[in-house]
PDB file of N, CA, C and O in Angstrom:
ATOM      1  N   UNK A   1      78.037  92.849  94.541  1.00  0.00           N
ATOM      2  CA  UNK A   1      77.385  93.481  93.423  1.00  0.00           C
ATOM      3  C   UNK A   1      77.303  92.531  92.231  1.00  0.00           C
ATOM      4  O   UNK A   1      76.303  92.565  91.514  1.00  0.00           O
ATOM      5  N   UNK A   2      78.395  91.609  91.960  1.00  0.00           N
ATOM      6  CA  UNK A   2      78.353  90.581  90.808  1.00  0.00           C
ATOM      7  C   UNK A   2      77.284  89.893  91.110  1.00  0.00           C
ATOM      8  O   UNK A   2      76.281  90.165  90.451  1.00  0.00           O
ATOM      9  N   UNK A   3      77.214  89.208  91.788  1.00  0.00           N
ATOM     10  CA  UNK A   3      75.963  88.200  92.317  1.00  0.00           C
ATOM     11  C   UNK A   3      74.366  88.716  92.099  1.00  0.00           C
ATOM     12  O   UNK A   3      73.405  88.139  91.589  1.00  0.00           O
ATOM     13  N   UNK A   4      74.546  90.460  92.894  1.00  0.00           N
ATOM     14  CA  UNK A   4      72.852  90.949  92.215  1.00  0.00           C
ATOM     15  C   UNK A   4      73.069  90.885  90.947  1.00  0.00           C
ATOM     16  O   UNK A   4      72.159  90.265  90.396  1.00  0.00           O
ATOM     17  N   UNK A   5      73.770  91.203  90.318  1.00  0.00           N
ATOM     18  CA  UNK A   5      73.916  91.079  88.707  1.00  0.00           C
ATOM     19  C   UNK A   5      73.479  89.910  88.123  1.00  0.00           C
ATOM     20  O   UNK A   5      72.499  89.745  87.396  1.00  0.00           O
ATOM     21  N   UNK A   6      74.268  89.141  88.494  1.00  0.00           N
ATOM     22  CA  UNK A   6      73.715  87.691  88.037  1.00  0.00           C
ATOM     23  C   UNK A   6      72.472  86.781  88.364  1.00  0.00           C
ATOM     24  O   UNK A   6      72.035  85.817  87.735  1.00  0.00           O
ATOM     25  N   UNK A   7      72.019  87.380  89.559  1.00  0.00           N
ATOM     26  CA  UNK A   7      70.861  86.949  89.721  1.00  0.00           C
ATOM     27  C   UNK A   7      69.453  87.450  89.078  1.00  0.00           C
ATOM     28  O   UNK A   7      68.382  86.859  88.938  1.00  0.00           O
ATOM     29  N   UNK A   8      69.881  88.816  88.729  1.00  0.00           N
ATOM     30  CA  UNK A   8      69.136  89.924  88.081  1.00  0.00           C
ATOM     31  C   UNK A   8      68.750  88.856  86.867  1.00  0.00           C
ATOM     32  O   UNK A   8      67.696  88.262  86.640  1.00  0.00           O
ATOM     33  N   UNK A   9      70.600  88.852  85.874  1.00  0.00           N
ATOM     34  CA  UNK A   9      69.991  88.336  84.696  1.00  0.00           C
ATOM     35  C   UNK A   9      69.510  87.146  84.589  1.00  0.00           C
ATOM     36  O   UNK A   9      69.326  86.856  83.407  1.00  0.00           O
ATOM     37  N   UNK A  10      69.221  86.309  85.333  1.00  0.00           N
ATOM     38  CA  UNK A  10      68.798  84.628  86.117  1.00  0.00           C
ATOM     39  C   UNK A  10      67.525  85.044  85.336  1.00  0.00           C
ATOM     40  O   UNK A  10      67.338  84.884  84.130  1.00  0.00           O
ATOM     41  N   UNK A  11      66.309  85.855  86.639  1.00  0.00           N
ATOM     42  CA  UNK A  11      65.310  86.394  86.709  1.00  0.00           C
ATOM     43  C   UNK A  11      64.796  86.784  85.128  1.00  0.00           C
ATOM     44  O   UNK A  11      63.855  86.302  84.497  1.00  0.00           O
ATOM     45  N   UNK A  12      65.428  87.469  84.869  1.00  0.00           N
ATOM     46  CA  UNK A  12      64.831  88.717  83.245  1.00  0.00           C
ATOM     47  C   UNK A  12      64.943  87.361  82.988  1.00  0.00           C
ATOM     48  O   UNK A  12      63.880  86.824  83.302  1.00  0.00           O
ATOM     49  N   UNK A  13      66.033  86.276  82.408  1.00  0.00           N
ATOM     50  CA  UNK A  13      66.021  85.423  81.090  1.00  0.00           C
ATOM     51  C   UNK A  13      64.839  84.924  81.601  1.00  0.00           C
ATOM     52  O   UNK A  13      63.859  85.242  80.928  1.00  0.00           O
ATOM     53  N   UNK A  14      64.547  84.048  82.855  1.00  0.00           N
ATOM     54  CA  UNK A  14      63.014  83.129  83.497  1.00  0.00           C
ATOM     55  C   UNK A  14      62.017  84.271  82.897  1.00  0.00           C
ATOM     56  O   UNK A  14      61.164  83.928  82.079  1.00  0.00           O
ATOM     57  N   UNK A  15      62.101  85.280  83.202  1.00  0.00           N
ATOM     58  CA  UNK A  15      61.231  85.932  82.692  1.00  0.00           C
ATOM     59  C   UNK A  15      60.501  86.391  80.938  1.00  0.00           C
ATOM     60  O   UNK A  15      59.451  86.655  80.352  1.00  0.00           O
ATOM     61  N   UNK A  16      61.808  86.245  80.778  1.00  0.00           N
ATOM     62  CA  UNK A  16      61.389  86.154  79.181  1.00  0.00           C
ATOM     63  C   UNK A  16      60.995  85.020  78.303  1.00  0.00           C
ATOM     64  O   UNK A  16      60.548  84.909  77.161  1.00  0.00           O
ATOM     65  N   UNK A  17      61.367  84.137  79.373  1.00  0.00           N
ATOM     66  CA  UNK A  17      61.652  82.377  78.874  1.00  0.00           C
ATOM     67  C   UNK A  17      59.564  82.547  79.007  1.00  0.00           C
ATOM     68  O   UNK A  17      58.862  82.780  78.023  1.00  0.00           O
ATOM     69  N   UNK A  18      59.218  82.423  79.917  1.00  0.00           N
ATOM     70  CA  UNK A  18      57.899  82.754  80.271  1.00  0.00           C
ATOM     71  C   UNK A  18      56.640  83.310  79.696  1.00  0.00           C
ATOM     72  O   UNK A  18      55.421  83.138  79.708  1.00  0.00           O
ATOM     73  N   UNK A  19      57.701  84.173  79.114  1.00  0.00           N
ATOM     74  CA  UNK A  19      56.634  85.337  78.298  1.00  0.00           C
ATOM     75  C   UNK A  19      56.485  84.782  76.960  1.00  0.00           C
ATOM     76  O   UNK A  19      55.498  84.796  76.224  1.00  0.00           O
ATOM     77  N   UNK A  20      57.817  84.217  76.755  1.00  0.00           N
ATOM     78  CA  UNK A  20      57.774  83.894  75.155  1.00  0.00           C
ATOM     79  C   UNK A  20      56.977  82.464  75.309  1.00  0.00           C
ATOM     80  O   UNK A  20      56.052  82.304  74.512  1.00  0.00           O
ATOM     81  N   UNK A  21      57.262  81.295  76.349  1.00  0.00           N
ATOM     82  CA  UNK A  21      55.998  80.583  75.934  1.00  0.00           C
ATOM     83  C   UNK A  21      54.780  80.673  76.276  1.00  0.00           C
ATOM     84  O   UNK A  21      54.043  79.833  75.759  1.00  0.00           O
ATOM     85  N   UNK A  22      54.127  81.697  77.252  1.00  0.00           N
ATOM     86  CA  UNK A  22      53.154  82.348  77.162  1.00  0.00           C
ATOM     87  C   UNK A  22      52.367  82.704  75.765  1.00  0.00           C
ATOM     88  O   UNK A  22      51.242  82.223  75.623  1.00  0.00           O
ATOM     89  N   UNK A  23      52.968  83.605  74.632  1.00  0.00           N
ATOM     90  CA  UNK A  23      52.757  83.980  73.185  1.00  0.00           C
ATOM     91  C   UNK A  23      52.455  82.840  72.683  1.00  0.00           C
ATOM     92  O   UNK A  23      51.309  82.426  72.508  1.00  0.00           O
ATOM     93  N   UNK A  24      53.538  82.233  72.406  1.00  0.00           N
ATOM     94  CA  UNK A  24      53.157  80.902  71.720  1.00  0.00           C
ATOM     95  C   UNK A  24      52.002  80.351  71.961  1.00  0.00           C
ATOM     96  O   UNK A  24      51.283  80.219  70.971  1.00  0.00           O
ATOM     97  N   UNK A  25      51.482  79.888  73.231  1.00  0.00           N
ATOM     98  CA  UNK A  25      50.161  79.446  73.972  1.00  0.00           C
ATOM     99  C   UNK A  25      49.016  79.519  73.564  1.00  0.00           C
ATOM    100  O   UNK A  25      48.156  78.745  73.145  1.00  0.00           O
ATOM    101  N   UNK A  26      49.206  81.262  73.870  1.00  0.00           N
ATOM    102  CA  UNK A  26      48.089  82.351  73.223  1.00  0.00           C
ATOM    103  C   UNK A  26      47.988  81.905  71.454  1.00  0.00           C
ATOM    104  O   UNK A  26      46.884  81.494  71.099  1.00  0.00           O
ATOM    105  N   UNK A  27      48.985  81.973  70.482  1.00  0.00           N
ATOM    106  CA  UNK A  27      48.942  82.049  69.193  1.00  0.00           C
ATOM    107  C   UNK A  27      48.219  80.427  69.139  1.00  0.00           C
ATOM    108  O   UNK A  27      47.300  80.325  68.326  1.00  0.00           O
ATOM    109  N   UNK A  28      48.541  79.272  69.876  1.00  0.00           N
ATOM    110  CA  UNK A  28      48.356  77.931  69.480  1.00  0.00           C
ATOM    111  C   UNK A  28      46.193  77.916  70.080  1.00  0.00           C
ATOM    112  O   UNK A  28      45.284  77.143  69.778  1.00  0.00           O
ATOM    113  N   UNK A  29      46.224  78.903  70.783  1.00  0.00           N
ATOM    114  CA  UNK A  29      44.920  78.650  71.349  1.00  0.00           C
ATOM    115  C   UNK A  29      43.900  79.587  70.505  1.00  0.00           C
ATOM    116  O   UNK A  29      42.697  79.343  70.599  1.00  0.00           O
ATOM    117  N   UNK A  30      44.313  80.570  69.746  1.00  0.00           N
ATOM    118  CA  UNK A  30      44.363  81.688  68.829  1.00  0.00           C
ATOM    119  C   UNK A  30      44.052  81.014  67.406  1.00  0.00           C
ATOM    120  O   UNK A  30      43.007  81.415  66.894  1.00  0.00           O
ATOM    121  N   UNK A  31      44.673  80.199  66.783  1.00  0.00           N
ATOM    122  CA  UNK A  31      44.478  79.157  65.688  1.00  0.00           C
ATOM    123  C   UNK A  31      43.837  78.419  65.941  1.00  0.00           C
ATOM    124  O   UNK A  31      42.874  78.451  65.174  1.00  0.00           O
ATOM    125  N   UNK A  32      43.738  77.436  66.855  1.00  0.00           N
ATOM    126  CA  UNK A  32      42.571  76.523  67.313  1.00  0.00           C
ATOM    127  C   UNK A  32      41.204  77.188  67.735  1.00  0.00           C
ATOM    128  O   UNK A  32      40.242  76.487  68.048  1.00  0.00           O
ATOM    129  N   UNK A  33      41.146  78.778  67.732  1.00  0.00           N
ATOM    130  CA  UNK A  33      39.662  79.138  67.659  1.00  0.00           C
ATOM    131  C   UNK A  33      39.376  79.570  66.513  1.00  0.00           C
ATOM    132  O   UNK A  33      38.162  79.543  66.314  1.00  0.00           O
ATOM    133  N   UNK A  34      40.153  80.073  65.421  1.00  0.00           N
ATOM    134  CA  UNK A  34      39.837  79.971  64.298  1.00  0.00           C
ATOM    135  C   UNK A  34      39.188  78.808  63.485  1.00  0.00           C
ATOM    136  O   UNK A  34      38.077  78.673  62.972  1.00  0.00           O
ATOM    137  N   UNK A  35      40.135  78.133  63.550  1.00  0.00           N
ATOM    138  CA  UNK A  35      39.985  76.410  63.134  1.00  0.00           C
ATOM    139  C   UNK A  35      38.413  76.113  63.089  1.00  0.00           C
ATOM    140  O   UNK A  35      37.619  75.898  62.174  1.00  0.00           O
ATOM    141  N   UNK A  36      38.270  76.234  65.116  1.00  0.00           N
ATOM    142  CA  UNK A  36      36.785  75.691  65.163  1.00  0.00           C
ATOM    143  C   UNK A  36      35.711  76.136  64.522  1.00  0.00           C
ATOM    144  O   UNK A  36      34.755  75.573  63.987  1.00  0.00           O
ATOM    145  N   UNK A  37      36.126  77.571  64.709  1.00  0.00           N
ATOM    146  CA  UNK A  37      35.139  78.328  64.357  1.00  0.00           C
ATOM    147  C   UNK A  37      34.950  78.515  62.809  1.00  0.00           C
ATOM    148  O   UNK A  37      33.769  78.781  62.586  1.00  0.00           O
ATOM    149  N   UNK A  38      35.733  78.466  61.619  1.00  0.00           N
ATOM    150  CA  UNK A  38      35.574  78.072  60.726  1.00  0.00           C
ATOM    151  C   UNK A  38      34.960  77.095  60.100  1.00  0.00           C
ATOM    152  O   UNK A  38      34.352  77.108  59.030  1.00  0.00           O
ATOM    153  N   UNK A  39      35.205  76.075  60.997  1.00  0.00           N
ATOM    154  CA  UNK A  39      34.435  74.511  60.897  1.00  0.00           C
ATOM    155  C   UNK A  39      33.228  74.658  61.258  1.00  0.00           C
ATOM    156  O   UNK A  39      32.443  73.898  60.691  1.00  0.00           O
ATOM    157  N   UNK A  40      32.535  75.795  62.449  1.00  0.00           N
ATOM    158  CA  UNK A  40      31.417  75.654  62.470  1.00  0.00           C
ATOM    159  C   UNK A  40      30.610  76.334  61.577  1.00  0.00           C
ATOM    160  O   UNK A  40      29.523  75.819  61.315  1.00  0.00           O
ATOM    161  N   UNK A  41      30.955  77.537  60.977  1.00  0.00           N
ATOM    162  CA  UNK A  41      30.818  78.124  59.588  1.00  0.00           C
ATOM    163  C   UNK A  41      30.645  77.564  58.418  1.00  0.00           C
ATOM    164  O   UNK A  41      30.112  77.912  57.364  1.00  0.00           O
ATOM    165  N   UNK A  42      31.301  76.448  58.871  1.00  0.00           N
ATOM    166  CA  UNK A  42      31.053  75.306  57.672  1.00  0.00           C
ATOM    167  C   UNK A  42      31.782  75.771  56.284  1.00  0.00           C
ATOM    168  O   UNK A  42      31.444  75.721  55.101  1.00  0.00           O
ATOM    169  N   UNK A  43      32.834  76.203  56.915  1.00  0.00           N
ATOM    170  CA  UNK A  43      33.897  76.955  55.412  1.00  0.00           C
ATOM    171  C   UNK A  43      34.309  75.303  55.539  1.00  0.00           C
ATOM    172  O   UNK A  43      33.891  74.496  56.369  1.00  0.00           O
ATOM    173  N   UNK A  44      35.298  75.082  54.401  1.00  0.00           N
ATOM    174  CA  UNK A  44      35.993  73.743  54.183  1.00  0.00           C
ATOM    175  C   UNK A  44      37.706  73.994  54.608  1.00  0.00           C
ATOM    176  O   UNK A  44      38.306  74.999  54.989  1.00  0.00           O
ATOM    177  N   UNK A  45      37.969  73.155  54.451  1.00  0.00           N
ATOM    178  CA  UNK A  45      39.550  73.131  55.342  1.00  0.00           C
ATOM    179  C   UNK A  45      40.844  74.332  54.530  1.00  0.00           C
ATOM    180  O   UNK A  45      41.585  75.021  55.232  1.00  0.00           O
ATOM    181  N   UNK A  46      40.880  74.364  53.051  1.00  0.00           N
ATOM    182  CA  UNK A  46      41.323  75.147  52.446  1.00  0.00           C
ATOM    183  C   UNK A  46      40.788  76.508  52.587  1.00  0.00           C
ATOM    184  O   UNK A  46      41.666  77.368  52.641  1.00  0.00           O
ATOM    185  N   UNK A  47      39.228  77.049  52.684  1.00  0.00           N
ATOM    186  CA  UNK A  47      39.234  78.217  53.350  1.00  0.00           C
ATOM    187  C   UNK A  47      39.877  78.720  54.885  1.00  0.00           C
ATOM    188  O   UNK A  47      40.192  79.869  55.191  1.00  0.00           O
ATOM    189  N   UNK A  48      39.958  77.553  55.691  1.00  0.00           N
ATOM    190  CA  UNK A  48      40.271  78.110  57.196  1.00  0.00           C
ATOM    191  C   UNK A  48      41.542  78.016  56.802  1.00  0.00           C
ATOM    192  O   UNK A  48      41.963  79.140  57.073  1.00  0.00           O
ATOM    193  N   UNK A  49      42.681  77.253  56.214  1.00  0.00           N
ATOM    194  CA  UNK A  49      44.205  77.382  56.058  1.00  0.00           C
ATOM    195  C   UNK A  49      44.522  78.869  55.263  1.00  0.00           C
ATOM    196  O   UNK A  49      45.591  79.464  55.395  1.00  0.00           O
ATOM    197  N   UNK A  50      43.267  79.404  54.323  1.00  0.00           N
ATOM    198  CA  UNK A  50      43.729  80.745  54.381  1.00  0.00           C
ATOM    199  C   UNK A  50      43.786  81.747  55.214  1.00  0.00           C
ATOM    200  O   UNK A  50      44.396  82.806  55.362  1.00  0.00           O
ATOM    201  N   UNK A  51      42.598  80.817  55.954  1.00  0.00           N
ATOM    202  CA  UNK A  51      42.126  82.430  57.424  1.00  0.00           C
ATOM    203  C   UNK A  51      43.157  82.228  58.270  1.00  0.00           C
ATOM    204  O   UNK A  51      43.128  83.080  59.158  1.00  0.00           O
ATOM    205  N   UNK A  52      44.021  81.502  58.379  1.00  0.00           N
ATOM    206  CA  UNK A  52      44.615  81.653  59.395  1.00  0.00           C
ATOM    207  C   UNK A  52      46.113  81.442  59.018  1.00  0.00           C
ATOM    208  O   UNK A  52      46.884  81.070  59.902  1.00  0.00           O
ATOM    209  N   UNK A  53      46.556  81.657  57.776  1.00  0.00           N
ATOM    210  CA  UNK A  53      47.308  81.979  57.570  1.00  0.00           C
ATOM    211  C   UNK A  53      47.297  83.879  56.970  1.00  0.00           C
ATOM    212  O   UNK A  53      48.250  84.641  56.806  1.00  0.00           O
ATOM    213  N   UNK A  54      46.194  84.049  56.829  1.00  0.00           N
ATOM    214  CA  UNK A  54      45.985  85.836  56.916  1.00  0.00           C
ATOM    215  C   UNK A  54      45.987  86.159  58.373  1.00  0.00           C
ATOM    216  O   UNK A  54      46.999  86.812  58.627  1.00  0.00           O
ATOM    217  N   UNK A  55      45.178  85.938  59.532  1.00  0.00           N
ATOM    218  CA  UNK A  55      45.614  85.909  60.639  1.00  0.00           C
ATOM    219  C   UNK A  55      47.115  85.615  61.659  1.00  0.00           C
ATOM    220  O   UNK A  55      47.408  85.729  62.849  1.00  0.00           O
ATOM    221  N   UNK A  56      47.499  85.372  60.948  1.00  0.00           N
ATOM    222  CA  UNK A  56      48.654  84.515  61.927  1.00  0.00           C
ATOM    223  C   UNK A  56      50.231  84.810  61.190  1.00  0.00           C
ATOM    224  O   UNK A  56      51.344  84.632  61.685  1.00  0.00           O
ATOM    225  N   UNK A  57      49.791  85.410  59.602  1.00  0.00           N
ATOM    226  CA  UNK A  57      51.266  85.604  59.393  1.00  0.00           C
ATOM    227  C   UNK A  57      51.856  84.480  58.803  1.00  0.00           C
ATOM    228  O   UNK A  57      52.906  84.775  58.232  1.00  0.00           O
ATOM    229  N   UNK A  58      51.538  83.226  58.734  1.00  0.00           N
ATOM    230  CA  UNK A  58      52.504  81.837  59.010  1.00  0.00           C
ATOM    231  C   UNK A  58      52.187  81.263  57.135  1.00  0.00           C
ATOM    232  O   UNK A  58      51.218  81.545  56.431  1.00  0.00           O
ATOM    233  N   UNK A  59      53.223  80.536  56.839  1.00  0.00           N
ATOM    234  CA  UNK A  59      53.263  79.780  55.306  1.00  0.00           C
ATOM    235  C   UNK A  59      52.089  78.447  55.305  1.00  0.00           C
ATOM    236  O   UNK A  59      51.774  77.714  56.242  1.00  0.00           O
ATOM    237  N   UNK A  60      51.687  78.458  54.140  1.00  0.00           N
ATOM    238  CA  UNK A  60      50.177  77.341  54.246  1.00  0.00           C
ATOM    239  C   UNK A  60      50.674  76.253  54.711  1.00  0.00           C
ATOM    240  O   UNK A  60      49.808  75.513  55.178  1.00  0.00           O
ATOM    241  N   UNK A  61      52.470  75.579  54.813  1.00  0.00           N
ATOM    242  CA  UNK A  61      52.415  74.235  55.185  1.00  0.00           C
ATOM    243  C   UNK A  61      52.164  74.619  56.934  1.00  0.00           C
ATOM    244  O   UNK A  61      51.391  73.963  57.632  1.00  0.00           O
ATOM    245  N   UNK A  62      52.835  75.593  57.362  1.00  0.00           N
ATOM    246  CA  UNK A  62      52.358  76.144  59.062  1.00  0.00           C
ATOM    247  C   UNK A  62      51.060  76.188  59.191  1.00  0.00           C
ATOM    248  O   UNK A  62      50.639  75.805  60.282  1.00  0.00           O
ATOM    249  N   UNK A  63      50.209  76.572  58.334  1.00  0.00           N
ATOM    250  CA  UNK A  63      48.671  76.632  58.009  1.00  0.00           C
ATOM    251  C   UNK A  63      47.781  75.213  58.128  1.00  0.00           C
ATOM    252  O   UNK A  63      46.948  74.657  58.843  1.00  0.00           O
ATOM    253  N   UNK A  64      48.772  74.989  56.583  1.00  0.00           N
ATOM    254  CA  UNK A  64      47.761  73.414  56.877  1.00  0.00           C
ATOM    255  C   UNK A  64      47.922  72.170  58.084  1.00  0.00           C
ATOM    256  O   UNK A  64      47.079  71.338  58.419  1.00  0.00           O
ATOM    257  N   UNK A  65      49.491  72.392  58.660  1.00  0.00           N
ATOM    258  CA  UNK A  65      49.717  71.769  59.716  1.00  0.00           C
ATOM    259  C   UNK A  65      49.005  71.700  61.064  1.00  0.00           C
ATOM    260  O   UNK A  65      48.969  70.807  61.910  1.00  0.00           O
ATOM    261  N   UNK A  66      48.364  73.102  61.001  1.00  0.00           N
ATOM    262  CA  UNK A  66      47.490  73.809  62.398  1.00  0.00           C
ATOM    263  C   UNK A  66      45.844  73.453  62.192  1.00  0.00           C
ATOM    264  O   UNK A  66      44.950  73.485  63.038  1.00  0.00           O
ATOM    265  N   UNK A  67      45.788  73.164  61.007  1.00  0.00           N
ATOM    266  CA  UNK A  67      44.067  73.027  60.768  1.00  0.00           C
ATOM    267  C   UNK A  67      43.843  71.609  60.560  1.00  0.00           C
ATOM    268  O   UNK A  67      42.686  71.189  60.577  1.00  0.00           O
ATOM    269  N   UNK A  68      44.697  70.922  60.389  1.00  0.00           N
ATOM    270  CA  UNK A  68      44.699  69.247  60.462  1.00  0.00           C
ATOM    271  C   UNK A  68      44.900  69.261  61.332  1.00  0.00           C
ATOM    272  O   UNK A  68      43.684  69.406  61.460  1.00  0.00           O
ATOM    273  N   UNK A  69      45.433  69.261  62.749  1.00  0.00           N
ATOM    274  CA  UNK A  69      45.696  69.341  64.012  1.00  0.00           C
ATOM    275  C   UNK A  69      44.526  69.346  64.804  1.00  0.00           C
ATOM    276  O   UNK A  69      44.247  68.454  65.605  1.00  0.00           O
ATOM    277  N   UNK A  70      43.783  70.434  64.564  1.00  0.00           N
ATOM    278  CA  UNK A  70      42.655  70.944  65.382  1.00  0.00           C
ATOM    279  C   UNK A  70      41.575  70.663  64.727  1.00  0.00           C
ATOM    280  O   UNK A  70      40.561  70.781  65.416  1.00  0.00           O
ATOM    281  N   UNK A  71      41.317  70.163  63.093  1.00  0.00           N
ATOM    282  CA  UNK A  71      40.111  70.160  62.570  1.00  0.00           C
ATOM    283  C   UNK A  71      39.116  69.227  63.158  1.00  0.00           C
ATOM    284  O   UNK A  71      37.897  69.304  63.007  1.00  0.00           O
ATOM    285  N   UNK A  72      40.045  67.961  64.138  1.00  0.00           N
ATOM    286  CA  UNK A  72      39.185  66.981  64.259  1.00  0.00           C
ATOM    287  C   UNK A  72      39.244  66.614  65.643  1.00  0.00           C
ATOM    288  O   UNK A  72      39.120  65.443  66.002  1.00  0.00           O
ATOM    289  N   UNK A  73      39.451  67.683  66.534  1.00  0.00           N
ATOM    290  CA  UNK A  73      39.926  67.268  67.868  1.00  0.00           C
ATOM    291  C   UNK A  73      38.495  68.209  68.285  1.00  0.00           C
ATOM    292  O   UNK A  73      38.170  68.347  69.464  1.00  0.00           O
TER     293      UNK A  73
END
């Protein structure tokens, strides 16, 4: 019975380990369509670091870090 136990919680943590960088993924691919799509809008770089820091929750240096990243890729 110890062993299903422990293998159980093996599984759930892989599993959560998974999920959580799954999210992340999603959020990093999530900002990088903002980004673009701002850029093709032809807003300037200080408008998209607001949009996606209203989107995303995150502080403008997380902001401006994500839109210099992607602005030119």
């Amino acid at each position: 019975m110890y062993k299903c136990n422990a293998l159980e919680e093996l599984v759930n943590e892989g599993f959560q380990k998974g999920r959580q960088e799954g999210v992340q993924e999603g959020i990093q691919k999530g900002i990088q369509a903002i980004v673009r799509t701002c850029k093709r809008l032809n807003l300037d770089e200080k408008s998209t670091v607001n949009n996606v820091m209203q989107e995303f929750h995150v502080s403008e240096e997380e902001a401006t870090a994500y839109v210099k990243k992607y602005w030119y890729n």
